[in-house]
C-alpha positions in Angstrom: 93.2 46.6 127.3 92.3 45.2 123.6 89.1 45.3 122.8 89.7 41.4 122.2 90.3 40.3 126.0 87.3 41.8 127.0 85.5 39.6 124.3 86.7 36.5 126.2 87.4 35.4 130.4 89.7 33.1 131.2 87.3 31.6 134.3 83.7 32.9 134.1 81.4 31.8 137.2 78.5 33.1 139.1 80.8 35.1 141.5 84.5 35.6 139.4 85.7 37.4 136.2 88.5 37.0 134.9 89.8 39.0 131.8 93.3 39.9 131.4 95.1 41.2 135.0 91.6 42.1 136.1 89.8 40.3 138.5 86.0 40.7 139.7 84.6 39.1 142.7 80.9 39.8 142.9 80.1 38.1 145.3 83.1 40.2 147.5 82.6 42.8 145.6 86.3 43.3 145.0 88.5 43.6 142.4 92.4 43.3 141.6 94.6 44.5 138.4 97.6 42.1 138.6 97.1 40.8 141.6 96.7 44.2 143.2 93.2 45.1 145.1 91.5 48.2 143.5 88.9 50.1 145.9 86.2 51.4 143.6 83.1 53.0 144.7 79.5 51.1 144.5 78.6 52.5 141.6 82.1 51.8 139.9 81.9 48.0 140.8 78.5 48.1 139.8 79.5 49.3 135.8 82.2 47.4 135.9 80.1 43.9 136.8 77.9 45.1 134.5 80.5 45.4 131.6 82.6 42.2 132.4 79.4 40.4 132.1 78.5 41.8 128.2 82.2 41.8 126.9 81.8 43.0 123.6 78.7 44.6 123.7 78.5 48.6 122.9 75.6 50.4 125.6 74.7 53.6 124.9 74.8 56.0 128.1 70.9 55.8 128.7 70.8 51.9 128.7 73.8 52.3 130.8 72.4 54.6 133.6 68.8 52.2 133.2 70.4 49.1 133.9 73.3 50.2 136.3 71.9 53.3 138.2 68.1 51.7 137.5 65.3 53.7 135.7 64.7 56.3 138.8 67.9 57.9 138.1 67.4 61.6 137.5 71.1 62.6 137.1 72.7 63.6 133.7 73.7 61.4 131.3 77.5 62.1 131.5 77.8 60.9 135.0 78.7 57.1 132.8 81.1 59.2 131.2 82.9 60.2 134.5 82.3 56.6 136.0 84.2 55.2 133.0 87.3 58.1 133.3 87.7 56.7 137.0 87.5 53.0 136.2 89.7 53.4 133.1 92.2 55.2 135.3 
């Protein structure tokens, strides 16, 4: 996806996201690519809320694992890498 559409949603509520073919329901926590249901893990909807909701904005992997996986976190810092590989997949 262009670095563009993730700059812009065409419906942006509370609870839905919608940017290009993907669609986020928070407040399901569920999301489809074209219409098709994805299953993601927790953490995986979590990063991706977290992204659809600061389109545009760059995070380095420490702000990431603060403010997804919250400031207890004692894991490595390439754990957002792997997170990203699976949702870009």
């Amino acid at each position: 996806m262009e670095q563009s559409e993730w700059q812009k949603s065409e419906f942006l509520t509370e609870e839905r996201v919608k940017v290009g073919g993907i669609v986020l329901d928070r407040a399901a926590r569920e999301v489809s690519v074209d219409g098709q249901r994805v299953s993601l893990t927790a953490k995986e909807f979590s990063l991706l809320a977290f992204l659809a909701q600061h389109r545009g904005r760059v995070f380095a992997r420490q702000a990431l694992l603060s403010r997804v996986w919250g400031p207890r976190y004692e894991g490595g810092a390439r754990t957002v890498d792997i997170h990203v590989r699976r949702l870009r997949a």
